[in-house]
Backbone bond lengths (Angstrom), bond angles and torsions (degrees), N, CA, C in turn:
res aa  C-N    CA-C-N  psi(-1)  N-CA   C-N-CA  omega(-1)  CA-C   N-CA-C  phi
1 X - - - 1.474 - - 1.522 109.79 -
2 X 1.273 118.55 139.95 1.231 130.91 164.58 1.301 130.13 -98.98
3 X 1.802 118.04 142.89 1.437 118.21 -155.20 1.562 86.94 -71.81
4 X 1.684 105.74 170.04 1.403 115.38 178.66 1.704 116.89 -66.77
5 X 1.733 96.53 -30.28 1.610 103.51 -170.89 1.568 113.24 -88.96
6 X 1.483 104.76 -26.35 1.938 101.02 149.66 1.141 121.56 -37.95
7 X 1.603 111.77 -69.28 1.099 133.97 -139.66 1.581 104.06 -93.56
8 X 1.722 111.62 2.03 1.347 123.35 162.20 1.275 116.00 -85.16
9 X 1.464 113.19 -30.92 1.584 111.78 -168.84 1.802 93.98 -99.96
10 X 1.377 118.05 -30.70 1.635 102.45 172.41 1.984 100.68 -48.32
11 X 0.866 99.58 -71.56 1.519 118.90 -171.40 1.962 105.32 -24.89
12 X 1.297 79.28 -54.58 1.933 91.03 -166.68 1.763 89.68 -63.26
13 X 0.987 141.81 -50.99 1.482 149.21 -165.92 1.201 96.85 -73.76
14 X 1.220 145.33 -44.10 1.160 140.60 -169.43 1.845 112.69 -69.29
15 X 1.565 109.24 -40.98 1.118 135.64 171.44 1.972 116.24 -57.25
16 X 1.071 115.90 -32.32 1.076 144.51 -153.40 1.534 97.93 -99.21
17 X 1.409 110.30 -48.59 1.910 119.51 -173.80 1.823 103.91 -86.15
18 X 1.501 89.41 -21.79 1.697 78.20 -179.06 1.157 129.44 -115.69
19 X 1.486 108.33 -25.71 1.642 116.19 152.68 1.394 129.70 -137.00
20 X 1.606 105.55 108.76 1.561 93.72 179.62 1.597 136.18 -69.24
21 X 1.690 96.48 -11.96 1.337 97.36 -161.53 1.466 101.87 -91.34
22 X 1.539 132.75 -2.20 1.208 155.24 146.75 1.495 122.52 -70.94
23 X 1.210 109.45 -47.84 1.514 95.70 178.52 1.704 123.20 -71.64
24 X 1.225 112.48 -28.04 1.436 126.94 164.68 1.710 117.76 -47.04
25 X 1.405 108.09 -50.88 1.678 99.52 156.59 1.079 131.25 -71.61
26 X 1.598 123.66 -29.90 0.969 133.90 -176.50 1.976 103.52 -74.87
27 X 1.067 120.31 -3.09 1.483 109.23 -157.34 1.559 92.22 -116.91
28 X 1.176 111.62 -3.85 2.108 123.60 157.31 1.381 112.73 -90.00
29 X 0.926 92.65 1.47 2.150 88.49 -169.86 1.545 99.76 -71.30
30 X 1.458 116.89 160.99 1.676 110.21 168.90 1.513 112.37 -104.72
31 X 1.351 131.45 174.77 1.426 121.41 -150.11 1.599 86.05 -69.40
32 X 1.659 105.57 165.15 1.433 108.10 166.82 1.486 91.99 109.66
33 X 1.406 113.02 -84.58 1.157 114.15 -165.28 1.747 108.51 -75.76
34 X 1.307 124.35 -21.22 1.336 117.69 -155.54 1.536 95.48 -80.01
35 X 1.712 106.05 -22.25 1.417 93.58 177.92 1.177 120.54 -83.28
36 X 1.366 125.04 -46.13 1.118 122.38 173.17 1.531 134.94 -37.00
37 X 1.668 108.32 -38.32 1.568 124.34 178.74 1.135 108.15 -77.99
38 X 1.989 130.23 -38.48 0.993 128.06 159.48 1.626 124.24 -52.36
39 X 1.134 134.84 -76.22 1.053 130.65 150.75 1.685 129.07 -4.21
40 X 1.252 108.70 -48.26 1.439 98.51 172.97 1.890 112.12 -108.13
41 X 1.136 105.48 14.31 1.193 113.31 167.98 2.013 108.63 -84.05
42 X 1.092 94.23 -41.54 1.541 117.73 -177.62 1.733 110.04 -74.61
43 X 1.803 107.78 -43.74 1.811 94.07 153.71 1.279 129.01 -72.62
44 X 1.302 118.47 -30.63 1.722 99.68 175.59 1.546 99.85 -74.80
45 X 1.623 121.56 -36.58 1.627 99.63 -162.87 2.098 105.05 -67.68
46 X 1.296 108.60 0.53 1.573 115.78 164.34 1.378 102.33 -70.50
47 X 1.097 128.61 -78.71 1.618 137.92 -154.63 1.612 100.68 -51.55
48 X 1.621 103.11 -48.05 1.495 113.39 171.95 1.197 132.03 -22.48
49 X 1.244 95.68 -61.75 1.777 125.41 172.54 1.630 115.75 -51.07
50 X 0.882 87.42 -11.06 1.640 83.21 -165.25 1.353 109.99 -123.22
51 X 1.561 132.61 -19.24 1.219 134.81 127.46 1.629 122.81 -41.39
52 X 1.421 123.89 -49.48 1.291 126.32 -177.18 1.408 112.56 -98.97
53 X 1.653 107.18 30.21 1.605 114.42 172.70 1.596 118.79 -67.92
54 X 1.471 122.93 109.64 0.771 101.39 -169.86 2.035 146.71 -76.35
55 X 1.647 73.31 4.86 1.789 93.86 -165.53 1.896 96.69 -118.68
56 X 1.173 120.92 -30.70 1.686 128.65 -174.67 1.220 100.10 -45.47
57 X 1.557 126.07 124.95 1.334 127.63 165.19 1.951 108.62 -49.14
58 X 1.433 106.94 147.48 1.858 104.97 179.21 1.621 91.90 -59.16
59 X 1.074 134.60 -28.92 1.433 118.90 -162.25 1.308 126.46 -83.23
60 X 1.554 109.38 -17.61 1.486 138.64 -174.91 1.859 103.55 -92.08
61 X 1.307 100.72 -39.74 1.677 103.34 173.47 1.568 108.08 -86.13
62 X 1.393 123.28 -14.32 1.338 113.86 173.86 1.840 114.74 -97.67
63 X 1.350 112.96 -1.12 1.320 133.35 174.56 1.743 89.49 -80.72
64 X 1.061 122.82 -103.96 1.606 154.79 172.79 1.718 101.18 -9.18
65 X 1.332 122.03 -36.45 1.676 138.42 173.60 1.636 100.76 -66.43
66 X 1.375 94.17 -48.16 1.947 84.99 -151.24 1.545 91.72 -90.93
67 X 1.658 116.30 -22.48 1.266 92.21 -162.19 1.936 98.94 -81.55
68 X 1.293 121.54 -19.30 1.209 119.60 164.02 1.509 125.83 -67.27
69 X 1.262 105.37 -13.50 2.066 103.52 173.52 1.543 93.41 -89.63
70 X 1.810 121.58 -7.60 1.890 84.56 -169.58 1.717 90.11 -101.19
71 X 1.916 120.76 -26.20 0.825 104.62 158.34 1.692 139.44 -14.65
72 X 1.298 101.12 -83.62 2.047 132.16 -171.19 1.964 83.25 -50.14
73 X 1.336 126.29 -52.33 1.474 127.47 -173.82 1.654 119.44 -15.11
74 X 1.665 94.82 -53.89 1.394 107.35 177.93 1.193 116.43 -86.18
75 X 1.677 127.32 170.41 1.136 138.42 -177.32 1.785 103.71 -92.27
76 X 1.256 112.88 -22.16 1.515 107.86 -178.57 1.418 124.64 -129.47
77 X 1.536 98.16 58.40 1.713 126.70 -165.14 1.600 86.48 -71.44
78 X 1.390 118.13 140.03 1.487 109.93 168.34 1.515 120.01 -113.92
79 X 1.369 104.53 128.88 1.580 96.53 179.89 1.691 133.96 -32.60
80 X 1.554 102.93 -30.77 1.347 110.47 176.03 1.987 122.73 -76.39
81 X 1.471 102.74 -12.01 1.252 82.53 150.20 1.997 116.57 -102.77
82 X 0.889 104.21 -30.16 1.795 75.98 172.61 1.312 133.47 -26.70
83 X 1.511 98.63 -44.14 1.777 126.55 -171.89 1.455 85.27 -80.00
84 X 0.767 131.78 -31.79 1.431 119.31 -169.16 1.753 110.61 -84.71
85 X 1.908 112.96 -48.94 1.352 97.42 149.07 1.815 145.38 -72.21
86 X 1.243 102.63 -0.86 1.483 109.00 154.30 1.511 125.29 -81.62
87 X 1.359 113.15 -32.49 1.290 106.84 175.85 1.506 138.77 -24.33
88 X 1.425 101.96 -48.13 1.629 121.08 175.16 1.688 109.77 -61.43
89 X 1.524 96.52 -33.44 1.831 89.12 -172.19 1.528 103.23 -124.98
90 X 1.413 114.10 43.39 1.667 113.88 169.02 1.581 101.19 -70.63
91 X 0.984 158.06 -49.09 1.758 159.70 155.43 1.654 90.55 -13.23
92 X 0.898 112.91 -77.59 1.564 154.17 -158.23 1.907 112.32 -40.92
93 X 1.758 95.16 -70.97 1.329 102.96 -177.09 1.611 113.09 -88.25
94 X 1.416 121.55 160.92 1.690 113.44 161.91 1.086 124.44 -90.86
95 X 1.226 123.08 152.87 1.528 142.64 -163.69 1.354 118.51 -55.98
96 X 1.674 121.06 1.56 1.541 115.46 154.64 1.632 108.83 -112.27
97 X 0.840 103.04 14.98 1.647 108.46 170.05 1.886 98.87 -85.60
98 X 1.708 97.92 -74.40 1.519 123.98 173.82 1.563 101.98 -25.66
99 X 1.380 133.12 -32.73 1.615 128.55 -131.86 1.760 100.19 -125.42
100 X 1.908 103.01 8.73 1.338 94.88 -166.48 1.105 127.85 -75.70
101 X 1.481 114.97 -13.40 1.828 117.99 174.62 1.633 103.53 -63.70
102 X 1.675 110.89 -33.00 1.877 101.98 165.35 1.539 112.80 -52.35
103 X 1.241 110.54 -50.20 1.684 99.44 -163.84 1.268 102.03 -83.56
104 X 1.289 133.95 14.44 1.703 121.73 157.57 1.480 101.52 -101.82
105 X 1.195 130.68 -18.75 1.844 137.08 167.53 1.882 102.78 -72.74
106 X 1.400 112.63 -10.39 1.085 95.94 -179.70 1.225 123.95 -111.60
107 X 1.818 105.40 6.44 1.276 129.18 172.52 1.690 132.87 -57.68
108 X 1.018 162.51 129.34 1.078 151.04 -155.48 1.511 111.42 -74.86
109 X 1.536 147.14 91.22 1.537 136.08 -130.80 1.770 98.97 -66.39
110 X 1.340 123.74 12.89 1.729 106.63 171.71 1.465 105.86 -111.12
111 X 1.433 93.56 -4.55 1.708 96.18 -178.94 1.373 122.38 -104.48
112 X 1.315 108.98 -20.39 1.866 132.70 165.61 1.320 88.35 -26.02
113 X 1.411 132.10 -100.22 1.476 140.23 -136.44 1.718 101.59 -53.31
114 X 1.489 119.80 -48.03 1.640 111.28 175.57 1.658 108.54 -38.58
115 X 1.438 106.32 -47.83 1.763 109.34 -146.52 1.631 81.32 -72.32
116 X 1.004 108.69 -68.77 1.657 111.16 -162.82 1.341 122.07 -50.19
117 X 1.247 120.45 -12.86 1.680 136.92 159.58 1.217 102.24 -53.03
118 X 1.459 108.74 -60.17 1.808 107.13 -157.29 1.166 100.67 -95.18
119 X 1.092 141.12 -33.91 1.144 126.59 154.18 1.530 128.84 -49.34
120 X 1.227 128.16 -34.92 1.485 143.74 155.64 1.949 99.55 -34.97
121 X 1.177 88.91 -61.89 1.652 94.53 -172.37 1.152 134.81 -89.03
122 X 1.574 98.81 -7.69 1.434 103.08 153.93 2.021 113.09 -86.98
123 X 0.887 120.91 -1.78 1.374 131.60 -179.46 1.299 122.57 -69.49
124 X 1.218 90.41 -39.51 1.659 123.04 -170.71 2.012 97.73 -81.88
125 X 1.183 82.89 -59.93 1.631 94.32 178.17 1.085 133.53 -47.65
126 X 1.674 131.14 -44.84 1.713 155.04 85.77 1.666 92.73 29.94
127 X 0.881 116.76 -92.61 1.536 134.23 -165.12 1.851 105.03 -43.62
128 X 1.150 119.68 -64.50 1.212 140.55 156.75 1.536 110.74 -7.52
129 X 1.293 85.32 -83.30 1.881 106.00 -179.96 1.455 127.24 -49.88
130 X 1.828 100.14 -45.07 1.626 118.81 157.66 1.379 105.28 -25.71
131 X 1.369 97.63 -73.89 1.993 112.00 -162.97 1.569 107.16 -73.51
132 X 1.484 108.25 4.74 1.420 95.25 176.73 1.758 100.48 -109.76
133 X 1.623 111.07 7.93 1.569 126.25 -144.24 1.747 112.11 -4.83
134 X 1.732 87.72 85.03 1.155 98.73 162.07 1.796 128.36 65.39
135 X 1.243 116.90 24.91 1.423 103.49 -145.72 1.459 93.87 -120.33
136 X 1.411 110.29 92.57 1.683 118.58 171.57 1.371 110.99 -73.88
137 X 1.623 116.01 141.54 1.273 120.22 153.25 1.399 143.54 -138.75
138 X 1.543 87.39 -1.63 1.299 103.43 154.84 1.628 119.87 -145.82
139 X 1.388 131.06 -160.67 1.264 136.59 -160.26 1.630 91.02 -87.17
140 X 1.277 119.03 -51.40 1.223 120.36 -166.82 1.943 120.31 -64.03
141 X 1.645 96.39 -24.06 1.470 100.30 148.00 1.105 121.11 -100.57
142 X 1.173 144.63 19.34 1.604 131.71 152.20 1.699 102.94 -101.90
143 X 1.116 108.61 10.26 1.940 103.55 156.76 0.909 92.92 -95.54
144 X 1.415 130.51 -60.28 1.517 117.75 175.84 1.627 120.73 -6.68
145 X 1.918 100.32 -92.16 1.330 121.73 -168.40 1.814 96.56 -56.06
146 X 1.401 126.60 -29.63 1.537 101.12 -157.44 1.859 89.41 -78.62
147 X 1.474 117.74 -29.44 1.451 117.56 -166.90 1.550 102.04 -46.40
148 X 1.609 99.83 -61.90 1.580 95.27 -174.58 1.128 113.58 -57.91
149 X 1.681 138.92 -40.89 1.334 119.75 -152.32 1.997 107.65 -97.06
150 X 1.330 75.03 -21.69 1.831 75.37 171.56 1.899 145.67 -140.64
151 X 1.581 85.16 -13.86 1.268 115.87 176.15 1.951 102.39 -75.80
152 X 1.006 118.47 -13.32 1.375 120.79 -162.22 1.852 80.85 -111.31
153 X 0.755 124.66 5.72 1.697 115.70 -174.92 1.927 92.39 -110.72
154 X 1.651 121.95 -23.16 1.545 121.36 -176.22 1.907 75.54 -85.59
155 X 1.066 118.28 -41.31 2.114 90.15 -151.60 1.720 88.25 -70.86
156 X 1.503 132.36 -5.27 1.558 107.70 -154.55 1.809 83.74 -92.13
157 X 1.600 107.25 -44.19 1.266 111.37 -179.88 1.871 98.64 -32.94
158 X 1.305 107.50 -79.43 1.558 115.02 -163.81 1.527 117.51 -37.48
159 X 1.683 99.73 -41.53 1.437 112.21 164.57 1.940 112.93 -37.44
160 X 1.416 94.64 -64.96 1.847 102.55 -178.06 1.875 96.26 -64.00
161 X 0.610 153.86 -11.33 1.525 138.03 -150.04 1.436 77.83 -110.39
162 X 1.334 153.32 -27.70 1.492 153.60 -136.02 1.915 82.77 -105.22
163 X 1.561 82.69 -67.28 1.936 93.53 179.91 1.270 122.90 -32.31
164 X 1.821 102.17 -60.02 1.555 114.86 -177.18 1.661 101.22 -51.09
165 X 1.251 126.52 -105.85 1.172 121.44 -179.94 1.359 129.78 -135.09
166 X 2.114 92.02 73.61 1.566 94.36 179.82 2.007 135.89 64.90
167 X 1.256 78.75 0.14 1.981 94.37 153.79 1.243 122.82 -52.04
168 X 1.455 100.57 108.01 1.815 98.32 -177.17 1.646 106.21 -86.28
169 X 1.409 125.63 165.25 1.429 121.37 175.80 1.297 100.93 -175.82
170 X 1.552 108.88 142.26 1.595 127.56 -166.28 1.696 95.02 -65.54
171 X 1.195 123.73 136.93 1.261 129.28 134.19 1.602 148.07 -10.80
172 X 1.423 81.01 -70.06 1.368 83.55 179.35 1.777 115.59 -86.14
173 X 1.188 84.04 -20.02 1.784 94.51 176.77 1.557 115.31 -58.30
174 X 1.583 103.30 -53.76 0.852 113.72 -175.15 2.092 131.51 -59.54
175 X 1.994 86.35 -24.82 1.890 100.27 172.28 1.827 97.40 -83.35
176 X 1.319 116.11 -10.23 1.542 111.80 176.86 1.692 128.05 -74.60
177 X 1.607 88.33 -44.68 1.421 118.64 150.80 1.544 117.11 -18.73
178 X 2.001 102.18 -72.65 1.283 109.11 -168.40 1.684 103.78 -83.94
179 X 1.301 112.03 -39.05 1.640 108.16 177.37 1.566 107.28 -49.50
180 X 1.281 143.91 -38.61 1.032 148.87 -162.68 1.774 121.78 -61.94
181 X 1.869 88.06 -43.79 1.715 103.66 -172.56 1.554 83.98 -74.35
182 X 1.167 127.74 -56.38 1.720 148.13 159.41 1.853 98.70 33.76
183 X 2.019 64.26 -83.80 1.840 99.46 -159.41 1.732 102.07 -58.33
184 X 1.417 109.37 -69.57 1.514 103.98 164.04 1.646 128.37 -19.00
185 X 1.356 117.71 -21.07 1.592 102.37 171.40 1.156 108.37 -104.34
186 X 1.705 114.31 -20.17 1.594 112.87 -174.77 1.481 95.18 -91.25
187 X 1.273 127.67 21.99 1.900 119.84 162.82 1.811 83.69 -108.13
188 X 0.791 144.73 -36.86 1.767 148.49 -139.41 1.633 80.06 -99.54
189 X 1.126 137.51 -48.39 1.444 127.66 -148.09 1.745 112.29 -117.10
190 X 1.583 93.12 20.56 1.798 102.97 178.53 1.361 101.79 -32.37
191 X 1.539 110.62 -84.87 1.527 122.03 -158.86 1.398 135.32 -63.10
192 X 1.765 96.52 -24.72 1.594 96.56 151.95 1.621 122.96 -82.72
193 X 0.892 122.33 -21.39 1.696 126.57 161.16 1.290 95.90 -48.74
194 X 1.689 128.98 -90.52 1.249 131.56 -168.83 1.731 108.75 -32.43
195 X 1.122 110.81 -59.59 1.552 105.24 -171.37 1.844 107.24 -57.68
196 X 1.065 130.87 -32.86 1.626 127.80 160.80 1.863 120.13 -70.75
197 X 1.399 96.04 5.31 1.144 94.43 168.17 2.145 103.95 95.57
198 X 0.721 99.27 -27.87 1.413 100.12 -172.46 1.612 127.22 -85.48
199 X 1.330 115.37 141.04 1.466 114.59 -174.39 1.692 105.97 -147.74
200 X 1.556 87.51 128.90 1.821 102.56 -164.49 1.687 99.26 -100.01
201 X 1.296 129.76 -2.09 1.311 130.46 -176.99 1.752 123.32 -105.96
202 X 1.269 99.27 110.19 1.509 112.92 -165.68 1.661 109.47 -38.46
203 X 1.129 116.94 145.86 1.475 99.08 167.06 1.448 152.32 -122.53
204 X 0.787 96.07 164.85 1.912 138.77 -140.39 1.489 129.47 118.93
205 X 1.369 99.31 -15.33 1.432 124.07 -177.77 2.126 108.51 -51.87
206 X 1.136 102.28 142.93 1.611 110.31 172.78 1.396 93.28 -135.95
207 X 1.487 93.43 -168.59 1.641 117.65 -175.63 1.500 104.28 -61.48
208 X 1.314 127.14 -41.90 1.369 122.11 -167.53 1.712 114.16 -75.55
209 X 1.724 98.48 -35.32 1.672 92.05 170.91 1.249 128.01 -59.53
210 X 1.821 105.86 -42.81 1.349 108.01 177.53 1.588 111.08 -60.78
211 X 1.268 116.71 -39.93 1.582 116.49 -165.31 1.429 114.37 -65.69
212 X 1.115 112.79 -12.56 1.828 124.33 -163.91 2.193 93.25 -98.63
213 X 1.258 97.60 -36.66 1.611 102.37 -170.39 1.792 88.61 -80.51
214 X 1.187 130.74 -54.03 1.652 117.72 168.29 1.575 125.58 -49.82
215 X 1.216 107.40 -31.09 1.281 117.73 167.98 1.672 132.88 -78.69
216 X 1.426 104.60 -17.31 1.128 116.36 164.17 1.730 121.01 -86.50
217 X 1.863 111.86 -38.08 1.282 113.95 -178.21 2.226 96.52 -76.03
218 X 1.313 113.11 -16.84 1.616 93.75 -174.00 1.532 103.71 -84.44
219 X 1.756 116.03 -23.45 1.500 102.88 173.44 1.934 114.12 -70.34
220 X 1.226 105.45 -21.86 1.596 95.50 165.37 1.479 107.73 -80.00
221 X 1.046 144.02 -33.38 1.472 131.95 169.41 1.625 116.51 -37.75
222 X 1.754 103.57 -48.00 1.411 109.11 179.10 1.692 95.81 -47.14
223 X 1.193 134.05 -75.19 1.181 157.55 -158.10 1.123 95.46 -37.49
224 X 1.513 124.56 -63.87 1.666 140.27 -159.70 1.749 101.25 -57.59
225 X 1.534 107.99 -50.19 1.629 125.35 -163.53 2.207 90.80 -81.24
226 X 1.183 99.70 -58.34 2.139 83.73 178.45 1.323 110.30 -54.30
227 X 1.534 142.06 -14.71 1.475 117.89 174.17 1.295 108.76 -80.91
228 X 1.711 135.42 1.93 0.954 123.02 -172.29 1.538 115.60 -95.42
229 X 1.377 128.02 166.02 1.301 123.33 -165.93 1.924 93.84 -135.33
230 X 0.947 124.30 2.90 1.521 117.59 -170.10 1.483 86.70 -102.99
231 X 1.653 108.73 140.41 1.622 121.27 -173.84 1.382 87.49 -87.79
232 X 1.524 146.20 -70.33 1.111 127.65 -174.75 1.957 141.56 -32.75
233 X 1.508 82.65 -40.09 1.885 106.04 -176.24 1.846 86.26 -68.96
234 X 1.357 125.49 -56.14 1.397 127.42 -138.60 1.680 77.66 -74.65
235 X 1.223 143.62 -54.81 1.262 147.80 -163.18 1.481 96.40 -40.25
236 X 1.749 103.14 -74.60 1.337 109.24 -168.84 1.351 120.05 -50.17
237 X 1.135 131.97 -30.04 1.435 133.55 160.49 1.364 127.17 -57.56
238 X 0.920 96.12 -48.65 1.487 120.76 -173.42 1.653 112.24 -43.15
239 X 1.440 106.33 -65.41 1.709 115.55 163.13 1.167 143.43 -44.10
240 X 1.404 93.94 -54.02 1.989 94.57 152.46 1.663 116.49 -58.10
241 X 1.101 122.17 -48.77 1.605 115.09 -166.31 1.474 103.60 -85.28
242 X 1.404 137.79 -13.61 1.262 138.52 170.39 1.667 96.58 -76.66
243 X 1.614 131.03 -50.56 1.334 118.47 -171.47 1.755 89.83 -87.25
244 X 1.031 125.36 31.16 1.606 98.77 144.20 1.133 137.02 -135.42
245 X 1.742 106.31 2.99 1.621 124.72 143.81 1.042 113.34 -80.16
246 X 1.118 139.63 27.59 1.935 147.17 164.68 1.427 95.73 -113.14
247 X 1.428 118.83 -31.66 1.452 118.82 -158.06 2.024 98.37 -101.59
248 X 1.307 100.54 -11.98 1.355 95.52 177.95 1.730 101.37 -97.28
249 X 1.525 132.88 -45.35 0.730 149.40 153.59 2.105 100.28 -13.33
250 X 1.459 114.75 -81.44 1.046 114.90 154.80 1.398 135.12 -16.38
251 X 1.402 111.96 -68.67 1.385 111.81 156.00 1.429 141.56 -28.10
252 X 1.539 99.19 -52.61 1.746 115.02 177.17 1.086 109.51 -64.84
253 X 1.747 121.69 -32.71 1.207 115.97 -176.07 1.841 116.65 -95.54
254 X 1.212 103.82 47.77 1.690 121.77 -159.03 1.353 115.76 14.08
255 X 1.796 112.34 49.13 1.573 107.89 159.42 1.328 108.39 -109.94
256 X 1.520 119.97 147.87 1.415 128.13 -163.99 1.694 118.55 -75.90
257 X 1.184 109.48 -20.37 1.463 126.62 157.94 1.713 139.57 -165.89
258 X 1.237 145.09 -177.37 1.451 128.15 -177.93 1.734 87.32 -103.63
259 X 1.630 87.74 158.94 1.287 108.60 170.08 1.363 142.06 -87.45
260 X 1.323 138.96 154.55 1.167 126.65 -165.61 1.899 120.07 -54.25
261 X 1.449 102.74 -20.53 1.251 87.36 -175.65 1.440 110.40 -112.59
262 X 1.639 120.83 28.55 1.438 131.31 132.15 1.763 107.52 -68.90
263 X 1.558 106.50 -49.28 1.650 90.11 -170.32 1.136 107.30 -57.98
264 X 1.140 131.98 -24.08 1.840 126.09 -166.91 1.614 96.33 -68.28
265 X 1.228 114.26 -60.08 1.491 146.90 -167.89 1.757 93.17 -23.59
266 X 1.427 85.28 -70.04 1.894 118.61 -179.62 1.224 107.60 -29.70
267 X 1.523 103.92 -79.41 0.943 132.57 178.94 2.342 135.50 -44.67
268 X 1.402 94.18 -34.69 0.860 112.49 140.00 1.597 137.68 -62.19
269 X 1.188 115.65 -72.29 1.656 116.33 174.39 1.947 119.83 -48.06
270 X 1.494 88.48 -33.69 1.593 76.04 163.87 1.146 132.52 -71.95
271 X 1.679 107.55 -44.76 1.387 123.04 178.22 1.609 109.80 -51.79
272 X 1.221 119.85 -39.33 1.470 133.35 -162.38 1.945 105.83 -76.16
273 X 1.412 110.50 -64.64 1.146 126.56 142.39 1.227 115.53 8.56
């Protein structure tokens, strides 16, 4: 077992190496919540990993998915089998995948059962897509794939905002929320997708269909983030969906991403705000 204040600064570092545009909200949060959002930011970016493995046979990442959604299912999952189903692919996986029984130890214990739900079901969902490798063809399966991979990351958020203190928030707004930042990387990350073989855009679909369906799920985000009344929650939202209408913005104007001293920019005016 690891102390809480280790296993705060593993966590914060871990957050930091793997997503910046996450750890920056996450690094305003006040105690309570920063763990909790961290923490389950750090289990899906586990499960993540292992869907977007780039060498894991589909059968080994669709093994390793499901057997981790029936795992999280129960209330008295034990760390020693995780370690026990990683064992075979410690070479294999990276060290926040490997480290995920930490980021559910680093969970706040009334908030554990939310994260591990959606994460449970996004696991499952992950797995799904594997065996379908990826193969959109229409709109009604790319709600699909964005629900599981990101829309299920706005209901867990809404979940904690309920926890923190009783924040109500629409549903569906809230999987629009996450589909929204979603779509923005799968317009940003066309050509490396294509070169792995993979394509997230239904078809007939181009740049303009996808951009109009991102543009529609970030104007419900606005929607999702104005019913809220907590200055902290609205912050944390706020940064991701502000750096990804700068980052779509970018796009239109055929540059491949914004620069660091827009994110500051961003990042600032909200905070200031």
């Amino acid at each position: 077992m690891t102390d809480q204040s280790n296993l705060h600064t593993k966590a914060m570092d871990f957050l930091l190496k793997t997503s910046r545009t996450f750890f920056i909200p996450i690094s305003y949060l006040p105690k309570g919540l920063q763990e909790a959002i961290g923490a389950a930011y750090l289990c899906m970016r586990a499960i993540d990993e292992i869907e977007d493995h780039p060498v894991l046979p589909a059968d080994s990442k669709i093994s390793l998915l499901q057997t981790i959604s029936e795992l999280l299912k129960t209330d008295d999952y034990s760390e020693k089998e995780l370690q026990t189903l990683f064992e075979p692919y410690k070479d294999d996986l990276p060290e926040v995948t490997l480290l995920l029984s930490d980021w559910i130890q680093y969970c706040p214990p009334s908030a554990t059962a939310k994260v591990l739900g959606s994460t449970q079901e996004m696991a499952e969902g992950m797995a799904k897509w594997v065996a379908k490798d990826w193969q959109i063809h229409n709109k009604e399966e790319l709600d699909d794939y964005t629900y599981y991979v990101a829309g299920l990351v706005g209901v867990m958020l809404s979940d904690i905002w309920n926890w923190y203190d009783g924040t109500e928030t629409d549903r569906d707004l809230a999987i629009a929320f996450g589909r929204g930042l979603q779509t923005v990387n799968i317009l940003r990350n066309r050509e490396e997708d294509a070169e792995r073989g993979v394509n997230f855009y239904p078809d007939g679909w181009g740049f303009d269909e996808m951009l109009a369906y991102t543009e529609h799920n970030l104007a419900l985000a606005d929607t999702y983030i104005a019913e809220i009344e907590t200055k902290e929650i609205i912050q944390f939202c706020k940064i991701p969906l502000e750096l990804a209408k700068a980052t779509l913005k970018a796009l239109k104007e055929g540059k491949e991403k914004i620069d660091r001293a827009t994110v500051t920019k961003i990042v600032n005016q909200v905070v200031e705000h």
